[in-house]
C-alpha positions in Angstrom: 112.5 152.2 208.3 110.4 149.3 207.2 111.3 147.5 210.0 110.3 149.9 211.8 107.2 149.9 210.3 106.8 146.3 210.3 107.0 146.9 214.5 104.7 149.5 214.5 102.0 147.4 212.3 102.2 144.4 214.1 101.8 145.8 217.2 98.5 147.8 216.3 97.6 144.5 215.1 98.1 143.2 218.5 96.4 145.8 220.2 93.4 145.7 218.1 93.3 141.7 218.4 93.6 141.8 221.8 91.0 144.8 222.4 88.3 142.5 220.0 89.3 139.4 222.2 88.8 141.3 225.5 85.6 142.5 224.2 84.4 139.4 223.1 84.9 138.1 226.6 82.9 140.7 228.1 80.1 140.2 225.4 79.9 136.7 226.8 80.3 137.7 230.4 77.1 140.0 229.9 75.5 137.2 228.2 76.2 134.6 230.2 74.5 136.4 233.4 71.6 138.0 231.7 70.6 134.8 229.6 72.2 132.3 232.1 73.3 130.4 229.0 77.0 130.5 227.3 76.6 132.2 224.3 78.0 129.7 221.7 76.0 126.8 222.9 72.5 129.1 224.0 69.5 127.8 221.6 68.8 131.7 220.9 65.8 131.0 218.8 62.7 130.8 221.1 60.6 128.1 220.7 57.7 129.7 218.2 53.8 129.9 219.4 51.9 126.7 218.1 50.5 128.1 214.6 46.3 128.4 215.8 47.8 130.3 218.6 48.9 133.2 216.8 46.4 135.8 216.7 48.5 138.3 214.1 45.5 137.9 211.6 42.6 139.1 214.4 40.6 141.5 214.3 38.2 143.5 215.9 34.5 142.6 217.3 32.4 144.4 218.6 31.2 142.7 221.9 34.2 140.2 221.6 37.3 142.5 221.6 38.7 140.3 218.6 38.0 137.2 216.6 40.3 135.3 213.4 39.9 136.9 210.2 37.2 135.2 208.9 38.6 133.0 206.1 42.0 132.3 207.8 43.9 129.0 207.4 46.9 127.5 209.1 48.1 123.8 209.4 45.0 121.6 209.5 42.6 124.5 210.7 40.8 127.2 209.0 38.0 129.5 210.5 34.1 129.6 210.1 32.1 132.0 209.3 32.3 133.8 212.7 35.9 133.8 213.1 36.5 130.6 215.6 38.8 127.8 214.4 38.3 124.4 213.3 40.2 120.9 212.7 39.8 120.9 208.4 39.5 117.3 209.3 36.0 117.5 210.8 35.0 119.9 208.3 36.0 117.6 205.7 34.0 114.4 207.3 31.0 116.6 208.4 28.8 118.4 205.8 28.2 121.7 207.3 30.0 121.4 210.6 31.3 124.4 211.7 29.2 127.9 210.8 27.8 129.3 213.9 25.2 129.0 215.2 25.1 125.3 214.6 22.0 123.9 215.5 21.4 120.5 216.9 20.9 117.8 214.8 18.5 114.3 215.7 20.8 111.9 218.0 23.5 114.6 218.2 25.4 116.3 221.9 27.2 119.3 220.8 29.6 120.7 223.2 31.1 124.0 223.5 35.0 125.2 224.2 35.4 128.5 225.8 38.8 129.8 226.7 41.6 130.7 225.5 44.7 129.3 223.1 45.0 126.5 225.8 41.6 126.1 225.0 41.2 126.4 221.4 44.5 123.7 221.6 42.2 121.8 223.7 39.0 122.1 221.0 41.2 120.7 218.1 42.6 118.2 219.4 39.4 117.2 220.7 38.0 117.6 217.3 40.7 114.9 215.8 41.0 112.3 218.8 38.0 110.2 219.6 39.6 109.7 223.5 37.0 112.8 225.3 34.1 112.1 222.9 34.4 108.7 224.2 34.4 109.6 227.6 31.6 111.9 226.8 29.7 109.0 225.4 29.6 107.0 228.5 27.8 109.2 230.3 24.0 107.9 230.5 22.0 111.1 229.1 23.9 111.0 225.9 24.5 107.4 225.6 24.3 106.1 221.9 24.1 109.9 220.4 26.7 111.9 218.2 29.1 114.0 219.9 30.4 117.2 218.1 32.9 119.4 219.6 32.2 123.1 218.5 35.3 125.5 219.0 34.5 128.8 220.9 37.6 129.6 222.1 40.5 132.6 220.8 43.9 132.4 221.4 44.2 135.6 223.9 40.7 135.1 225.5 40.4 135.3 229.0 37.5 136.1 231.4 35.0 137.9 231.1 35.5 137.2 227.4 34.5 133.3 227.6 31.1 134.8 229.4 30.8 137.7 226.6 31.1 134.4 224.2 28.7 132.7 225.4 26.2 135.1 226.0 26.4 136.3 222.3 26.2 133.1 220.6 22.9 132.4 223.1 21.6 135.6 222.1 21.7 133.8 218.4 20.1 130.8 219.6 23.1 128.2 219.8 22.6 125.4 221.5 24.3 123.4 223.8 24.5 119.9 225.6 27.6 121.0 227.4 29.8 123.6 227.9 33.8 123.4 229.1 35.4 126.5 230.3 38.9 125.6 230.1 41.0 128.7 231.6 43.7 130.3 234.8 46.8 131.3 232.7 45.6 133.9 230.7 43.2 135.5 233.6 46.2 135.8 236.2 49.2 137.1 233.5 46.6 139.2 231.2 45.0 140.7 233.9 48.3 141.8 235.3 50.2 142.8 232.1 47.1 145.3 231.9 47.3 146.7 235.3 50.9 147.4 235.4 50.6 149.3 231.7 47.7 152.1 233.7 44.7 149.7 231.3 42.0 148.6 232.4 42.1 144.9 234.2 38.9 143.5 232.6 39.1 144.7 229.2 40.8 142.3 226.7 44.8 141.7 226.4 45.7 145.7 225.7 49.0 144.0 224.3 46.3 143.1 221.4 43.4 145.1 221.9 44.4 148.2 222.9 47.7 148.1 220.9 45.8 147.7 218.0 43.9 150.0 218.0 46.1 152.9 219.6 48.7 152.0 216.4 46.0 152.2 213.8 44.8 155.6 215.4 48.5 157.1 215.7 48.6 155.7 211.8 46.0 157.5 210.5 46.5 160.7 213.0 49.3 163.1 212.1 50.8 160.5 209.4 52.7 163.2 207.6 54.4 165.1 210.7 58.2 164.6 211.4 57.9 162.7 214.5 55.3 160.2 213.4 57.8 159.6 210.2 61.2 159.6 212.8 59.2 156.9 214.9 58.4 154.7 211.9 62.0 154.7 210.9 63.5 154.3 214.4 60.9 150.7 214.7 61.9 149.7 211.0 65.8 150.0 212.1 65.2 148.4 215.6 63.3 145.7 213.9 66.6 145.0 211.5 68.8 145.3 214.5 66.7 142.4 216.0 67.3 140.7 213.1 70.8 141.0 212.8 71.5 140.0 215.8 69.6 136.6 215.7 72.2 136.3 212.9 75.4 137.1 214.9 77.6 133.9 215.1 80.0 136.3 217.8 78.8 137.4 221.5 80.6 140.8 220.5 78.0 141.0 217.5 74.7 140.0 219.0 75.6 142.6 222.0 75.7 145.6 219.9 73.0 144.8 217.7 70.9 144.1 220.8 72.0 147.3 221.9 71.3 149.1 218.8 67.8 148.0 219.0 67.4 148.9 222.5 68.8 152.4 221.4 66.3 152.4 218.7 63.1 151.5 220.3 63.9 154.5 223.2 64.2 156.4 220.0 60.7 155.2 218.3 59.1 155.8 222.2 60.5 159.2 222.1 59.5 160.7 218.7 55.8 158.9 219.1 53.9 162.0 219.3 50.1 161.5 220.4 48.2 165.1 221.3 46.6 165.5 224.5 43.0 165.9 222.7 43.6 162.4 220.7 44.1 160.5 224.0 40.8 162.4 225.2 38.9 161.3 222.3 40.5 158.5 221.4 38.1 155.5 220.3 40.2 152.8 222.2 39.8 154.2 225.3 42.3 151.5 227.9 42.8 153.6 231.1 42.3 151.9 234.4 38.8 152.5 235.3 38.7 149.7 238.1 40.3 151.0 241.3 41.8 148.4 243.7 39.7 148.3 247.3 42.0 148.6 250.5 43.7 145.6 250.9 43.2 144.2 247.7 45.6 143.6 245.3 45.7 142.5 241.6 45.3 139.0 241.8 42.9 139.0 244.2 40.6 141.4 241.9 41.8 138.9 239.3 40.2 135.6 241.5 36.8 138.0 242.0 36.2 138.1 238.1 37.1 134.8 237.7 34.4 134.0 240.0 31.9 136.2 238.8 32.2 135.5 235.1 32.3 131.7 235.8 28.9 131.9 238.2 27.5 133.7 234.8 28.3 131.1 232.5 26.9 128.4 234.7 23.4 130.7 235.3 23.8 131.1 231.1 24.0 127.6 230.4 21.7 126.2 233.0 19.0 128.0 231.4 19.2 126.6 227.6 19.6 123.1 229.5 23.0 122.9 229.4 25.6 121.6 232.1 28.7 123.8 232.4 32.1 122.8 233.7 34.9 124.9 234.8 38.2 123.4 234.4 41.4 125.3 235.7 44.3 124.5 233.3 47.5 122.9 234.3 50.6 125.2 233.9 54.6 124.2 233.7 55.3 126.8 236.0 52.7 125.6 238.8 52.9 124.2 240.9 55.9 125.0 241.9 57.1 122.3 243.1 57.1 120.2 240.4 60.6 122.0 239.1 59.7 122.4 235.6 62.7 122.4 233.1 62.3 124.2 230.7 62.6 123.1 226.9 64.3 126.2 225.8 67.2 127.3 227.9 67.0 130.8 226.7 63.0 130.5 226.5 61.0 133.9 226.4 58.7 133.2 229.1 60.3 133.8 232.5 58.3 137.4 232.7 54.9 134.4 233.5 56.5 132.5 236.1 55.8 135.0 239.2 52.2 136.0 238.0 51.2 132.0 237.5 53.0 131.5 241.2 51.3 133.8 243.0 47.8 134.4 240.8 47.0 130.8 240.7 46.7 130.1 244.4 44.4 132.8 244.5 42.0 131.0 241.6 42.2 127.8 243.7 40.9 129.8 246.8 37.4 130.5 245.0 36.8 127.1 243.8 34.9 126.4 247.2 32.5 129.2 246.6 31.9 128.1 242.9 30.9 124.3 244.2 28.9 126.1 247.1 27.1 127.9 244.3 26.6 124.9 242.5 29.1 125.2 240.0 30.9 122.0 238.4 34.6 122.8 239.0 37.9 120.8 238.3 41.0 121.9 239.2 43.8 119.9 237.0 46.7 121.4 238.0 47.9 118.2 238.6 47.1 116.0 236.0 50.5 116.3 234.3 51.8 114.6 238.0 54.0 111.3 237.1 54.2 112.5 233.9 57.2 113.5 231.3 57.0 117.0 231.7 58.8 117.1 228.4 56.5 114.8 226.9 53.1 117.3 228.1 54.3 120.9 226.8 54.9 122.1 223.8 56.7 125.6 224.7 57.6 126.8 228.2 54.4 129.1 228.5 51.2 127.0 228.5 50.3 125.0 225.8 50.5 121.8 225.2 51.5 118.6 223.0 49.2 116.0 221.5 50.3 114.1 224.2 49.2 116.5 226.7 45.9 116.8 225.6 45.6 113.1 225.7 46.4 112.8 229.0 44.0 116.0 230.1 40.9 114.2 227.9 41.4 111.4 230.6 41.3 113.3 233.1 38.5 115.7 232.6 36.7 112.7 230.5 36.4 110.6 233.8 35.1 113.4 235.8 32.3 114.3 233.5 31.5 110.8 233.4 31.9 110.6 237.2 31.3 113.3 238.7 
């Protein structure tokens, strides 16, 4: 009897090895073609936004969409009194730097960054390396003169927000010797991302904006009824699922708890219960209010903004005295022929690959009306040519490394010196 027992125990045993081996294998099949990475040797942990890129401390503005919490601090930045960031270094070697507006000194050239976290990357490191205000220096007109670089760029930004920037802060008199639009990624993916959700293409990132505000109105809306409570506690358990499978050390375990929090997030979008009349009156109205013409699709509307808001800003700035230059960022993922590989195998950003492949032609196809209208535009797409690709980016999305920037204030340092 016990042997038979001992049989019948060992080959349950069996069995349920064999099943939990089988399934394993599976869990890395499934992984291996969704992720195109083996699961045991996939980096699983995305590289992380650069810390002044994060914009999970913003918030709303009235003609801006959203600014920093004023107050904010990171790793060698903190905000001014407006909201827009700053190096703590030049704050630290310059006695009231960095308030807005900031008006020009005797002997000084101050020069404005507009754009968006490319940008704002751009602005500090332009505010710690003397390589563009070198550059900047050379140029006769402000030979022997002070340059300060004032940050006006917001991670998220994209147009018409640079031209809303700018026309605010010259509404409040700030003044300007030069102003760099530095911008292309977040116009062609933004812009999209908006139009496919049914928002409206021009208004700000509704994955910030609108989201924002559509949670803080569901929050204070109908807080006490069942669904509103079942939602909450399907997102708390989808976000713990997330966790724990970041945690799994097994394919078999990171495929269920992925597919627990899939199961949960249907679950939170299924019990979110918004009335008809809230959506009506709603105070973050995001709708689609901009119909496509015949013919015309999304990134051609996209390459018409673009235009528009960058003929703006050059009328805005020509009329304080200043000279504006557009500069279209370079982008791992264009052109495409450069076969960027990325850092991360299992990076988070393939969903931008298509949108900067096929909206970024469509930018480069205006820059011969903005130079016929008189507008100063560089395209450096392909500034990062010859380079380490490696070296230049510091994620697999847009941004990029102190080396980068380096290489870009050449570049854009010898045009505005030679132009």
């Amino acid at each position: 009897m016990k042997h038979s027992i001992s049989r019948y125990t060992k080959l349950v045993l069996i069995n349920v090895l064999s099943a939990a081996l089988l399934f394993e294998f599976a869990s890395n099949v499934v992984f291996s073609l969704k992720e195109r990475a083996f699961f045991y040797t996939a980096n699983r942990v995305p590289t992380p936004l650069p810390d002044a890129a994060q914009v999970n401390q913003a918030v709303f503005h009235p003609y801006l969409g959203f600014i920093n919490r004023v107050g904010r601090t990171g790793d060698r930045w903190q905000t001014n009194n407006r909201g827009f960031q700053y190096a703590v270094e030049t704050g630290d070697s310059i006695p009231d730097c960095c308030d807005y507006p900031r008006a020009r000194r005797e002997d000084e050239v101050l020069v404005g960054i507009f754009g968006g976290s490319v940008a704002l990357g751009f602005a500090l490191a332009a505010q710690r390396s003397p390589t563009l205000v070198r550059w900047i220096q050379q140029i006769p007109a402000y030979r022997g003169r002070e340059v300060r670089i004032l940050n006006f760029a917001m991670s998220g930004y994209r147009q018409p927000q640079q031209l809303l920037t700018l026309a605010y802060f010259g509404s409040l008199r700030q003044e300007f010797d030069l102003v760099l639009n530095i911008d292309g990624f977040n116009e062609v993916v933004t812009t999209l991302r908006n139009w496919e959700s049914g928002a409206e293409p021009s208004f700000p990132a509704d994955t910030l904006w609108g989201a924002w505000g559509r949670n803080l109105e569901a929050t204070a809306h109908n807080i006490e009824s069942r669904p509103t409570v079942q939602a909450l506690a399907h997102r708390l358990a989808a976000r713990d699922w997330r966790r724990e499978a970041d945690s799994c050390r097994t394919a078999a375990c990171f495929l269920v708890a992925r597919g627990a929090e899939a199961y949960h997030r249907r679950k939170e979008s299924a019990k979110k219960s918004v009335p008809s009349d809230l959506i009506r009156r709603t105070l973050f109205p995001t709708e689609a209010r901009s119909p496509l013409t015949p013919n015309e699709g999304i990134h051609q509307y996209t390459a018409e903004r673009w235009l528009d808001s960058s003929l703006a800003m050059n009328a805005l700035a020509r009329l304080t005295g200043a000279r504006y230059v557009h500069i279209l960022q370079p982008n791992p993922w264009y052109p495409v022929e450069q076969n960027y590989e990325p850092i991360d195998a299992n990076h988070i950003y393939a969903w931008v690959i298509e949108p900067v492949a096929t909206g970024y032609p469509a930018l480069q196809r205006k820059i011969p009306a903005l130079r016929a209208a008189g507008v100063e535009v560089f395209d450096a797409t392909p500034v990062f040519e010859g380079q380490n690709q490696r070296d230049m980016f510091s994620d697999d999305c847009c941004h990029y490394t102190d080396a980068g920037y380096e290489v870009l204030f050449e570049a854009i340092g010898q045009r505005l010196a030679n132009p």
